[in-house]
mmCIF file of the N, C-alpha and C atoms, coordinates in Angstrom:
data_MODEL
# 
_entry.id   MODEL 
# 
loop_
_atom_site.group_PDB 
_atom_site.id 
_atom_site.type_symbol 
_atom_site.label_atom_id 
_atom_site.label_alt_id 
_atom_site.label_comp_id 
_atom_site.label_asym_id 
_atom_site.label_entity_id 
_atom_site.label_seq_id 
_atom_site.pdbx_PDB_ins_code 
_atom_site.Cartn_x 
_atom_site.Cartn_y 
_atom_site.Cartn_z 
_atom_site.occupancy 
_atom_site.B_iso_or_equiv 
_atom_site.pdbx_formal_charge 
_atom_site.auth_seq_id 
_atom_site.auth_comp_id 
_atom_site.auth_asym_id 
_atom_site.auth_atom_id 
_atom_site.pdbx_PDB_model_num 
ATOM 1   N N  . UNK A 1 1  ? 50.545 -20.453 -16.384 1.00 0.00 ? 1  UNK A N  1 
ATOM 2   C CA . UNK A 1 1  ? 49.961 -19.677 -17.451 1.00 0.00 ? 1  UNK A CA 1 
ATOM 3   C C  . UNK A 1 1  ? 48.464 -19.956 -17.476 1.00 0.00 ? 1  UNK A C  1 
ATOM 4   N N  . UNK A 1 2  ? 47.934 -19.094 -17.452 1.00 0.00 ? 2  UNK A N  1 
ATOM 5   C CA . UNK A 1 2  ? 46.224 -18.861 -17.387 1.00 0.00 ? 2  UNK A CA 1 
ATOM 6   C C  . UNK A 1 2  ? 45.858 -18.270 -18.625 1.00 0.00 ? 2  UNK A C  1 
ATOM 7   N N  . UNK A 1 3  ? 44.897 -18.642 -19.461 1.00 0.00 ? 3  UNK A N  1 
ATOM 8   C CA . UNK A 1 3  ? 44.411 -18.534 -20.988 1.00 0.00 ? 3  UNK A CA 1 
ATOM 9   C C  . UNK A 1 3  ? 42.727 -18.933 -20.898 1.00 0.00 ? 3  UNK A C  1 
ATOM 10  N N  . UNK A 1 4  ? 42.368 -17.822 -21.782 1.00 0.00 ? 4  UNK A N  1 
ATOM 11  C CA . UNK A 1 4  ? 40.635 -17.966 -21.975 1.00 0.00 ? 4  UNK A CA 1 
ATOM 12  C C  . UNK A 1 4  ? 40.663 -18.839 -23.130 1.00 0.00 ? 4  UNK A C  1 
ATOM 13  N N  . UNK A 1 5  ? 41.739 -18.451 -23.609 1.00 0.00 ? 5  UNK A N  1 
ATOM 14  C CA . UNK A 1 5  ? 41.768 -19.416 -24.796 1.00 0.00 ? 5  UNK A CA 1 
ATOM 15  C C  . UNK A 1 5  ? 41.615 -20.893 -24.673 1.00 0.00 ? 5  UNK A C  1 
ATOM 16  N N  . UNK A 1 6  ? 41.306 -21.743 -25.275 1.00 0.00 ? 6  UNK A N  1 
ATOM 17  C CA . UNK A 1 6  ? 41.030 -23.243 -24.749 1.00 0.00 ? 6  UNK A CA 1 
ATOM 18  C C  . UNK A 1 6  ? 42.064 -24.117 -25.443 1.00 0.00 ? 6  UNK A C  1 
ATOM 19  N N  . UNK A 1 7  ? 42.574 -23.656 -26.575 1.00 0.00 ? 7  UNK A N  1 
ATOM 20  C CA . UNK A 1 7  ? 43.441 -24.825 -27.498 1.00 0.00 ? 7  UNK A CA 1 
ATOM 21  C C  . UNK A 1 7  ? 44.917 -24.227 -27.635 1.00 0.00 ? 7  UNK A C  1 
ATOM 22  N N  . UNK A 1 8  ? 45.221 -24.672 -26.779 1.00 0.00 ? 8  UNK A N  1 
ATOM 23  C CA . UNK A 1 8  ? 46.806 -24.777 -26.563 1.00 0.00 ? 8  UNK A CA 1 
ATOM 24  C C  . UNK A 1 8  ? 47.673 -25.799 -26.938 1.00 0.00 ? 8  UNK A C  1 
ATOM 25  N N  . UNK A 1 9  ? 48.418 -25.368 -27.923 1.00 0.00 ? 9  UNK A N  1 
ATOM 26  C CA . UNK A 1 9  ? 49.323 -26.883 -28.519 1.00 0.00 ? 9  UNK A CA 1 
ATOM 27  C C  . UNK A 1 9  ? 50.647 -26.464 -28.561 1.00 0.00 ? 9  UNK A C  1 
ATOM 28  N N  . UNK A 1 10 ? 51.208 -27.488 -27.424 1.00 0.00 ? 10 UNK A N  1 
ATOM 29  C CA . UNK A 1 10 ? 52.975 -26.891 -27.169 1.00 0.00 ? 10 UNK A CA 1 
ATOM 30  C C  . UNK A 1 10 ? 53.321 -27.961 -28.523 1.00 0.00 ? 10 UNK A C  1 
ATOM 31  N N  . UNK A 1 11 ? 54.838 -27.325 -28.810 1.00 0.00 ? 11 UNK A N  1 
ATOM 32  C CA . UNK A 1 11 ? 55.511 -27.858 -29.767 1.00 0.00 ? 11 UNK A CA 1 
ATOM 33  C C  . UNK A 1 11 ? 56.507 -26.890 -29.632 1.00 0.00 ? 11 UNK A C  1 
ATOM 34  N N  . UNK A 1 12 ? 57.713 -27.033 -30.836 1.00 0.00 ? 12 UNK A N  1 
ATOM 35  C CA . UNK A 1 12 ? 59.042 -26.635 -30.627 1.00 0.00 ? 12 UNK A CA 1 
ATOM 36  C C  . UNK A 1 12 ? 59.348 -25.503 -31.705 1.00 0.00 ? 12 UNK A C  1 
ATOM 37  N N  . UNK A 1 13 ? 60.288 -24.628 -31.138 1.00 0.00 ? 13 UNK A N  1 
ATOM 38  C CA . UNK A 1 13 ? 60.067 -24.073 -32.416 1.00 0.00 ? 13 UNK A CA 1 
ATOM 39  C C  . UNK A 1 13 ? 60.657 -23.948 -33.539 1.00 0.00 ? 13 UNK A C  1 
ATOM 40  N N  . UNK A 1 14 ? 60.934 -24.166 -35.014 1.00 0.00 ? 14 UNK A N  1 
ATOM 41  C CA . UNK A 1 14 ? 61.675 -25.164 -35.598 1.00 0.00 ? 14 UNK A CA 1 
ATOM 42  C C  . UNK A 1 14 ? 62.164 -23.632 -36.777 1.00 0.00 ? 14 UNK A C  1 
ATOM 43  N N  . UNK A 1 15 ? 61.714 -22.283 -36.951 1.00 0.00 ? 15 UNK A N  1 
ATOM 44  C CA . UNK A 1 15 ? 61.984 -21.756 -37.947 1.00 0.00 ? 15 UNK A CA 1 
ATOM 45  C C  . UNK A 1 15 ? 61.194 -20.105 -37.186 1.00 0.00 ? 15 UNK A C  1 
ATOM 46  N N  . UNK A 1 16 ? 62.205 -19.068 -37.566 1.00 0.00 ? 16 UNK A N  1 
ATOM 47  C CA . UNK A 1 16 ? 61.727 -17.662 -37.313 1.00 0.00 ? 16 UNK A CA 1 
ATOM 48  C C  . UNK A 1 16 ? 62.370 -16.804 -39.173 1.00 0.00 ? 16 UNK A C  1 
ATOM 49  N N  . UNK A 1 17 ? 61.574 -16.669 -38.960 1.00 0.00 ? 17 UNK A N  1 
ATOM 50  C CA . UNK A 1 17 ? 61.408 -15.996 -40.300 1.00 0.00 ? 17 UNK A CA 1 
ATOM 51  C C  . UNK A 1 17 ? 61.507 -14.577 -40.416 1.00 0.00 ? 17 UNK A C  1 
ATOM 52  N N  . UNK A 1 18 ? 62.487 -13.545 -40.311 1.00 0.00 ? 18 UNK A N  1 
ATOM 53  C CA . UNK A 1 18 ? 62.032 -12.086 -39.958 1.00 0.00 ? 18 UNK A CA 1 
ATOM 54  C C  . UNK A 1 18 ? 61.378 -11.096 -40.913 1.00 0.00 ? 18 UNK A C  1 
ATOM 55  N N  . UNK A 1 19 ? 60.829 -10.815 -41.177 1.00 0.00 ? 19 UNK A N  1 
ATOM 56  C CA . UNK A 1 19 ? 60.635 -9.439  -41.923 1.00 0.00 ? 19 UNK A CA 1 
ATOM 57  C C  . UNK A 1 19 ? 61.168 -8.289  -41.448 1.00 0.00 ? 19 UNK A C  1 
ATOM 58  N N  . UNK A 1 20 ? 60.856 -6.884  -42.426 1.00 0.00 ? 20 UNK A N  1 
ATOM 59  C CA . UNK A 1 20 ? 60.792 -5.796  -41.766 1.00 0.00 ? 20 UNK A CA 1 
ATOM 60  C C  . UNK A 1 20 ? 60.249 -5.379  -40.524 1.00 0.00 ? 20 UNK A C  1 
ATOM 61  N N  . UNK A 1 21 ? 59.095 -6.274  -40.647 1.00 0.00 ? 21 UNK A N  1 
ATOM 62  C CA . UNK A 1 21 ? 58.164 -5.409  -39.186 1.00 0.00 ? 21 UNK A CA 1 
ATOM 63  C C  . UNK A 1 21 ? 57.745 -6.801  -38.204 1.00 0.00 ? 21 UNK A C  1 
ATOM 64  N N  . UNK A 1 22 ? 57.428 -8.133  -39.169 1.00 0.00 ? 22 UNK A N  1 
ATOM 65  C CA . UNK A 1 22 ? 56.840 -9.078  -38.754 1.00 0.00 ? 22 UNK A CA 1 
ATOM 66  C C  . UNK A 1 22 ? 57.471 -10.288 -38.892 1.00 0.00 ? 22 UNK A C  1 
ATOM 67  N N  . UNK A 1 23 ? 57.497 -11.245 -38.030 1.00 0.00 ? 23 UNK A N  1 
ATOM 68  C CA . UNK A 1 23 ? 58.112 -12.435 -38.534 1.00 0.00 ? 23 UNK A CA 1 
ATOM 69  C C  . UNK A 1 23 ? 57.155 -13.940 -38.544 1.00 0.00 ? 23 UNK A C  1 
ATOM 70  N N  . UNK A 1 24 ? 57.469 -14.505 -38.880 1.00 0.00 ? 24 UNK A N  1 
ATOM 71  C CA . UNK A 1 24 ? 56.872 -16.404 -39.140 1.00 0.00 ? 24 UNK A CA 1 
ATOM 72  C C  . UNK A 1 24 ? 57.431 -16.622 -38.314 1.00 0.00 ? 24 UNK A C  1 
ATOM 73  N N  . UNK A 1 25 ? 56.422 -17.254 -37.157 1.00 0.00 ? 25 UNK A N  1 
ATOM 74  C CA . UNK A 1 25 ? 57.135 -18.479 -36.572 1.00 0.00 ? 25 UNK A CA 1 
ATOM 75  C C  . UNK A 1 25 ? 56.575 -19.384 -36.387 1.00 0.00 ? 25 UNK A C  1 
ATOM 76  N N  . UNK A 1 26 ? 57.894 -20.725 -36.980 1.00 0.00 ? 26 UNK A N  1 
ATOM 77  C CA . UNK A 1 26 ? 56.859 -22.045 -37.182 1.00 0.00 ? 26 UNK A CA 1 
ATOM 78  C C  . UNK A 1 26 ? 57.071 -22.643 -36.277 1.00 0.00 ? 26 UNK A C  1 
ATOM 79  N N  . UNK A 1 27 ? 56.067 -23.462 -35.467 1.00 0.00 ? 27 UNK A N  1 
ATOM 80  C CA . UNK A 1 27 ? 56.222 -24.286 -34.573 1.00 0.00 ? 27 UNK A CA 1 
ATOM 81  C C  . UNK A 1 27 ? 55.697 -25.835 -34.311 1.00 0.00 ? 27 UNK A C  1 
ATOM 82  N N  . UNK A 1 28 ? 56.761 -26.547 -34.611 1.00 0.00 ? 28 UNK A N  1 
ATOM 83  C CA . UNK A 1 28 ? 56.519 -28.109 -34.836 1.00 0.00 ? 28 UNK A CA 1 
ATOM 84  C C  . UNK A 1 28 ? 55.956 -28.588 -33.562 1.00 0.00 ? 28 UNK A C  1 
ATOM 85  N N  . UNK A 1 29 ? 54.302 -29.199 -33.820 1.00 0.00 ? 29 UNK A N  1 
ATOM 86  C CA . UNK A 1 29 ? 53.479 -30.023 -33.305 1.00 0.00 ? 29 UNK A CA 1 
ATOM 87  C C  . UNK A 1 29 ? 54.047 -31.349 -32.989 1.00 0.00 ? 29 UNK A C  1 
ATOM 88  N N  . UNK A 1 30 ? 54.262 -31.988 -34.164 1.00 0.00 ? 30 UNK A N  1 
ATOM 89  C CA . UNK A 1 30 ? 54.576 -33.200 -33.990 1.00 0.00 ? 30 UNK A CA 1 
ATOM 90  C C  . UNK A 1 30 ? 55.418 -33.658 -35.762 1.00 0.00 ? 30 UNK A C  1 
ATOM 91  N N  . UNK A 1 31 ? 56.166 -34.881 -35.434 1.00 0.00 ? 31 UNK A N  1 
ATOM 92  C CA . UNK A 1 31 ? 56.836 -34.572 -36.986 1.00 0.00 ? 31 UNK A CA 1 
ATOM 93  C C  . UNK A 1 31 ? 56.426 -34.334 -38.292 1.00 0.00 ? 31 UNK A C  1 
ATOM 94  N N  . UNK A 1 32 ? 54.895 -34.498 -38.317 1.00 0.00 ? 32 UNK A N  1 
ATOM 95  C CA . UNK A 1 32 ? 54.758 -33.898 -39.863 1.00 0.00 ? 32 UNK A CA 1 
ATOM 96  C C  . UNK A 1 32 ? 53.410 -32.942 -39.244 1.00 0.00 ? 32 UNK A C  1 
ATOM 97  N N  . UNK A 1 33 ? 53.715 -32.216 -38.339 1.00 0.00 ? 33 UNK A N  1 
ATOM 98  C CA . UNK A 1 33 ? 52.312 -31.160 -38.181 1.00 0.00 ? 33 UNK A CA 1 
ATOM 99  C C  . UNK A 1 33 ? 52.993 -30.036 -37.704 1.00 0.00 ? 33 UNK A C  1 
ATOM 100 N N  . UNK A 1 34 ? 53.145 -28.969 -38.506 1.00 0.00 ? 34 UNK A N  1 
ATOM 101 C CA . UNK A 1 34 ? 53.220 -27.662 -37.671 1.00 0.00 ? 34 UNK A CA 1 
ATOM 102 C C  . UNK A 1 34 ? 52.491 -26.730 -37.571 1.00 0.00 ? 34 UNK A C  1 
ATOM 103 N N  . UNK A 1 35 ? 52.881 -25.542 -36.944 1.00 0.00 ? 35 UNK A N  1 
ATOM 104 C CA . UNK A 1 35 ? 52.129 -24.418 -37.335 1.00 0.00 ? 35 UNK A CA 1 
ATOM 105 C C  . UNK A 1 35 ? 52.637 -23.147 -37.498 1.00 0.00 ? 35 UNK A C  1 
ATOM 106 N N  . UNK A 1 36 ? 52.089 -21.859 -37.909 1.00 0.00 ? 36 UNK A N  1 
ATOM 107 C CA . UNK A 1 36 ? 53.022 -21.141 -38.523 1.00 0.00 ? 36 UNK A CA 1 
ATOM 108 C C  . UNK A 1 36 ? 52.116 -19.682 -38.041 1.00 0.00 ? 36 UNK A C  1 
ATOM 109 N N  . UNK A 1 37 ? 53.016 -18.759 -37.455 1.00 0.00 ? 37 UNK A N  1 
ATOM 110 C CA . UNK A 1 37 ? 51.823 -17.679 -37.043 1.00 0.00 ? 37 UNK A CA 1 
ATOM 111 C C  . UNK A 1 37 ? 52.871 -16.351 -37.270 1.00 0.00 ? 37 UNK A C  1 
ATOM 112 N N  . UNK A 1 38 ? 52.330 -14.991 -37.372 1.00 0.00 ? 38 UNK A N  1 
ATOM 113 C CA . UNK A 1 38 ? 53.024 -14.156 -37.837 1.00 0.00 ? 38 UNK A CA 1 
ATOM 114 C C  . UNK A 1 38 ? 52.531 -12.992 -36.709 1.00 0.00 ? 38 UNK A C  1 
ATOM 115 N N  . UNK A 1 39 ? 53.875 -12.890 -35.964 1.00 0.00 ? 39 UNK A N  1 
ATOM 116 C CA . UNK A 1 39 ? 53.986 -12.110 -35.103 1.00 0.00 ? 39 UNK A CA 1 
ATOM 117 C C  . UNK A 1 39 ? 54.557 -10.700 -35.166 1.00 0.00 ? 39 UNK A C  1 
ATOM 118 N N  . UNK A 1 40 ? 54.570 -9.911  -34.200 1.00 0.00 ? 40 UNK A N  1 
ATOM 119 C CA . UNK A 1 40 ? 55.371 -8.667  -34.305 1.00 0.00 ? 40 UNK A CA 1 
ATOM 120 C C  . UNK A 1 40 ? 57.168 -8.963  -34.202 1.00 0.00 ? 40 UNK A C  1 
ATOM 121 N N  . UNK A 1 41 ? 58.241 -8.680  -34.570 1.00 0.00 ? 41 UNK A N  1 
ATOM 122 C CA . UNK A 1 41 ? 59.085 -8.224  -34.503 1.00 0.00 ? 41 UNK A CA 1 
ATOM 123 C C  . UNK A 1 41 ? 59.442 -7.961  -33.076 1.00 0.00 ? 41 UNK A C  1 
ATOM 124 N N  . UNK A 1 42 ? 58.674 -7.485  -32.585 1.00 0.00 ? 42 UNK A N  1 
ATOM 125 C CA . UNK A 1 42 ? 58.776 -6.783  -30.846 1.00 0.00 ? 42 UNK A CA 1 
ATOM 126 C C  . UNK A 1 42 ? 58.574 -8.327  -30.202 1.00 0.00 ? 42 UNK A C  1 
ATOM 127 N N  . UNK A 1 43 ? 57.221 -8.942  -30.552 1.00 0.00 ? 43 UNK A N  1 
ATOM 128 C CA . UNK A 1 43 ? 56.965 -10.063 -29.573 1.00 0.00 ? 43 UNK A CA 1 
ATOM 129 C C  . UNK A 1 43 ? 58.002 -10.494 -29.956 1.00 0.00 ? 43 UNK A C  1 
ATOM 130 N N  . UNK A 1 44 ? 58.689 -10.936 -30.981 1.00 0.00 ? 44 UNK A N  1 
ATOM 131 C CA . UNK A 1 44 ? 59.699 -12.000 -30.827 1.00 0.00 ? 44 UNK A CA 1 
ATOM 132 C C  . UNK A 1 44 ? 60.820 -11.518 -29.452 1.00 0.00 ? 44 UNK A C  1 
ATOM 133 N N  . UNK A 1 45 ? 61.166 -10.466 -29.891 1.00 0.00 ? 45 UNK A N  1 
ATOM 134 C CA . UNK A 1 45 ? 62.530 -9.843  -28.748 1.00 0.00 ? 45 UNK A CA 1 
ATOM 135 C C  . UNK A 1 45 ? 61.575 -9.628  -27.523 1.00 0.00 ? 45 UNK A C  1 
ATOM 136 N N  . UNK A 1 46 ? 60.521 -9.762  -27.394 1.00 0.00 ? 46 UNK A N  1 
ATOM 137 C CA . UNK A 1 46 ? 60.050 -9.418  -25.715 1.00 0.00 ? 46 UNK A CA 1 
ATOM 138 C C  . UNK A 1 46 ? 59.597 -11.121 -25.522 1.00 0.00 ? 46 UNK A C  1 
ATOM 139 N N  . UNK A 1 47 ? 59.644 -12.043 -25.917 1.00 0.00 ? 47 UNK A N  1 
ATOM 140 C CA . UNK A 1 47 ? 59.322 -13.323 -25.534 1.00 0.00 ? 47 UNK A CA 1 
ATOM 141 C C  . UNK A 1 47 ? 60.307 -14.163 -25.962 1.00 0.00 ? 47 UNK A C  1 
ATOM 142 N N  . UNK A 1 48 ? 61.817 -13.288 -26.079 1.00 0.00 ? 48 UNK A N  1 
ATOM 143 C CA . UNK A 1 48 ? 63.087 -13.866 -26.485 1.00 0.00 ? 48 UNK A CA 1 
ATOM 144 C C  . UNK A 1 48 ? 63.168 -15.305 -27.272 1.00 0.00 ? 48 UNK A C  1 
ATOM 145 N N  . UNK A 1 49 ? 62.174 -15.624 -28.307 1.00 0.00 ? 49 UNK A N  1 
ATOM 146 C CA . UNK A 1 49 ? 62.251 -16.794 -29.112 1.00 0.00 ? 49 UNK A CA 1 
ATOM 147 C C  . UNK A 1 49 ? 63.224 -16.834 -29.504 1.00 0.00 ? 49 UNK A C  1 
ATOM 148 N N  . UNK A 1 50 ? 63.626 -18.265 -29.486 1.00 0.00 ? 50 UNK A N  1 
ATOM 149 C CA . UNK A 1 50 ? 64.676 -19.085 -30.237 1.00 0.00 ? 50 UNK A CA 1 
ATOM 150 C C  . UNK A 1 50 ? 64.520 -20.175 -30.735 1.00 0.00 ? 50 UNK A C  1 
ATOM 151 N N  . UNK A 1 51 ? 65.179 -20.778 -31.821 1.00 0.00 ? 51 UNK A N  1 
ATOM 152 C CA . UNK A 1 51 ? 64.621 -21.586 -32.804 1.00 0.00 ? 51 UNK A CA 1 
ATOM 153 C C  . UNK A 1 51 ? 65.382 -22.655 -31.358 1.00 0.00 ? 51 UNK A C  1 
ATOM 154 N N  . UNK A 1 52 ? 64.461 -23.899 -31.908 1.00 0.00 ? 52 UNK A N  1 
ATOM 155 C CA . UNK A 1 52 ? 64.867 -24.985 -30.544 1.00 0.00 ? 52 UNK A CA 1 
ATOM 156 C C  . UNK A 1 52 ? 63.973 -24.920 -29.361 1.00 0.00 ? 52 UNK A C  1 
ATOM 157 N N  . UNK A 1 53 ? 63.794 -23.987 -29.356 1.00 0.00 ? 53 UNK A N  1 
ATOM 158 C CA . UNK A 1 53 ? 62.814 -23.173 -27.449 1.00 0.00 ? 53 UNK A CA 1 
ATOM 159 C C  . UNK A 1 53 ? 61.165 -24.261 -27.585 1.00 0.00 ? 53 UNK A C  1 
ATOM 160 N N  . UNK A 1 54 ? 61.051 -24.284 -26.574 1.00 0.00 ? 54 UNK A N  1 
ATOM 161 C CA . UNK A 1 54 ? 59.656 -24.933 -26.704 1.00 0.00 ? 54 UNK A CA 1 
ATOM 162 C C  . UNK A 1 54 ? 58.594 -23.556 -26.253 1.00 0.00 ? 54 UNK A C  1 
ATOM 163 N N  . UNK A 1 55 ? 57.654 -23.940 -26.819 1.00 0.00 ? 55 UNK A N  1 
ATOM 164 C CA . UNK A 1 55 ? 56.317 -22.678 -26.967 1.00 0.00 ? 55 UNK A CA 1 
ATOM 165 C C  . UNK A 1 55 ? 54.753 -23.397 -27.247 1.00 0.00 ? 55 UNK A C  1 
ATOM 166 N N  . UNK A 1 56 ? 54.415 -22.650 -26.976 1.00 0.00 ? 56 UNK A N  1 
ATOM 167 C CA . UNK A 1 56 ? 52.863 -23.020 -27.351 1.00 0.00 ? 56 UNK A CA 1 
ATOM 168 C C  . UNK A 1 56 ? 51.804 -22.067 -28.478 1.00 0.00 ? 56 UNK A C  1 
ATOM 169 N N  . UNK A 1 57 ? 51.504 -22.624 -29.667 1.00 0.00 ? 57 UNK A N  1 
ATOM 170 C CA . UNK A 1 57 ? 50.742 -22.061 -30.178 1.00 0.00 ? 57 UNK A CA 1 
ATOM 171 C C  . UNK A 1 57 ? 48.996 -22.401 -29.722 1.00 0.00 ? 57 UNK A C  1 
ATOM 172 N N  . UNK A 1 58 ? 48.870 -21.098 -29.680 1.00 0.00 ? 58 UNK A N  1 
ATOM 173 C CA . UNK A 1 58 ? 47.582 -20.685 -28.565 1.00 0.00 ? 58 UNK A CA 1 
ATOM 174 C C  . UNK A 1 58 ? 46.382 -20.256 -29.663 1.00 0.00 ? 58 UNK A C  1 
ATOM 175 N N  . UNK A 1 59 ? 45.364 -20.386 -29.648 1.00 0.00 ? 59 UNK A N  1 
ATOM 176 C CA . UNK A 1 59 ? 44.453 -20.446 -31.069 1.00 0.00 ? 59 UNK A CA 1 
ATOM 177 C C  . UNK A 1 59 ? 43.217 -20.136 -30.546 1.00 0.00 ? 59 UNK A C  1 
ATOM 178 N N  . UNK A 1 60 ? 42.667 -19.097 -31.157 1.00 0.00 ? 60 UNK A N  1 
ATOM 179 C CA . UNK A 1 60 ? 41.610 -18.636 -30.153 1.00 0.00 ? 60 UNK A CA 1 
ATOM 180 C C  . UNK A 1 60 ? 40.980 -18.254 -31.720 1.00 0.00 ? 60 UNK A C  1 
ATOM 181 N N  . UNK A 1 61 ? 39.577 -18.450 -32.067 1.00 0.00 ? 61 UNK A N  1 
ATOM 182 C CA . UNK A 1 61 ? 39.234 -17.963 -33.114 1.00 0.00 ? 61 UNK A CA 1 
ATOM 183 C C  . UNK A 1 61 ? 37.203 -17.945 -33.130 1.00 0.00 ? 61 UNK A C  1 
ATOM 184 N N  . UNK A 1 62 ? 36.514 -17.014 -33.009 1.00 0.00 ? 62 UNK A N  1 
ATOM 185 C CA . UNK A 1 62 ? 35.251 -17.586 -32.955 1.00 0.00 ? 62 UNK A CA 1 
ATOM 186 C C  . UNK A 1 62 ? 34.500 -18.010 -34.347 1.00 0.00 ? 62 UNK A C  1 
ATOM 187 N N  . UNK A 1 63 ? 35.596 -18.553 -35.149 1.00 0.00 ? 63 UNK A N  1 
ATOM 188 C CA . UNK A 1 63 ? 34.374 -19.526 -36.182 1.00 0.00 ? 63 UNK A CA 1 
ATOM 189 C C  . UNK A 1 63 ? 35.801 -20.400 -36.385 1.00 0.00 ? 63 UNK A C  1 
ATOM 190 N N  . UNK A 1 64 ? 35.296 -21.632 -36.906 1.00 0.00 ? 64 UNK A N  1 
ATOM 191 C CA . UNK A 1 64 ? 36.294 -22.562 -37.436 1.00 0.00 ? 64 UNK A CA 1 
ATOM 192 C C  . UNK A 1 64 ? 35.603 -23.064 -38.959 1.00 0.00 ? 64 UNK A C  1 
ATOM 193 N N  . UNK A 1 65 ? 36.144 -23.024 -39.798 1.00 0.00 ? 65 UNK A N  1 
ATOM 194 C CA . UNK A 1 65 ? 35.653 -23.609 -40.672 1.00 0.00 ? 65 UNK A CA 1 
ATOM 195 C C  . UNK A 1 65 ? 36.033 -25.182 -41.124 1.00 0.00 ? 65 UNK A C  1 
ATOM 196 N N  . UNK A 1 66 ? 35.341 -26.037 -41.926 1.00 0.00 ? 66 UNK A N  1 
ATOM 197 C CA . UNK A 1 66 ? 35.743 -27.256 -42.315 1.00 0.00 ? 66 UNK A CA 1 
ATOM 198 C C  . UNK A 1 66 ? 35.916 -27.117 -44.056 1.00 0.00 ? 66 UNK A C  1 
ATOM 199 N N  . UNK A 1 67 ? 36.826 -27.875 -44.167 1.00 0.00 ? 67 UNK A N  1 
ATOM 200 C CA . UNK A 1 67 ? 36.903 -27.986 -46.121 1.00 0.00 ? 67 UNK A CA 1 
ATOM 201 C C  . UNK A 1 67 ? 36.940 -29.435 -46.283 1.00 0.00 ? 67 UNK A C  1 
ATOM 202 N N  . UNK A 1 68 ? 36.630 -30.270 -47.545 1.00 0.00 ? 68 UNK A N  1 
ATOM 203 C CA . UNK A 1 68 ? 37.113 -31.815 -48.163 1.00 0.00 ? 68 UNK A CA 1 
ATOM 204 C C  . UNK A 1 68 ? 37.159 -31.152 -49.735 1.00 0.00 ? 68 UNK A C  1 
ATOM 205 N N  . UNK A 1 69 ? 37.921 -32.276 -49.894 1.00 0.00 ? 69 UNK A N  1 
ATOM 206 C CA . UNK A 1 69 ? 38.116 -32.019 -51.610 1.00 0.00 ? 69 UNK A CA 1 
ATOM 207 C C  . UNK A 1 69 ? 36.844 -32.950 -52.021 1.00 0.00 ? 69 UNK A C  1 
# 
């Protein structure tokens, strides 16, 4: 797999969530870090996810912001 993207973080995938059109899928980093991204309906059935499957959430964004309380 070849990606322009630079931050690739495999983890598992622990929860699919469906909607009407879109679904959640969360994908455990590590035991208390996940992440959670909302896909098409289609990607799920064309990249045959299954809860358990290992995957990579892929993160491509040109600004990042920082917050502190």
């Amino acid at each position: 797999m070849k990606l322009s993207a630079r931050n690739s973080l495999p983890g598992t995938i622990r929860k699919i969530d469906q909607g009407a059109v879109n679904a959640e899928v969360t994908i455990e980093l590590s035991r208390e870090l996940s992440v959670v991204s909302v896909i098409t309906l289609d990607a799920v059935k064309s990249l045959q996810l299954k809860v358990g499957d290992r995957a990579y959430a892929v993160i491509k964004a040109s600004s990042v912001m920082i917050a502190i309380d």
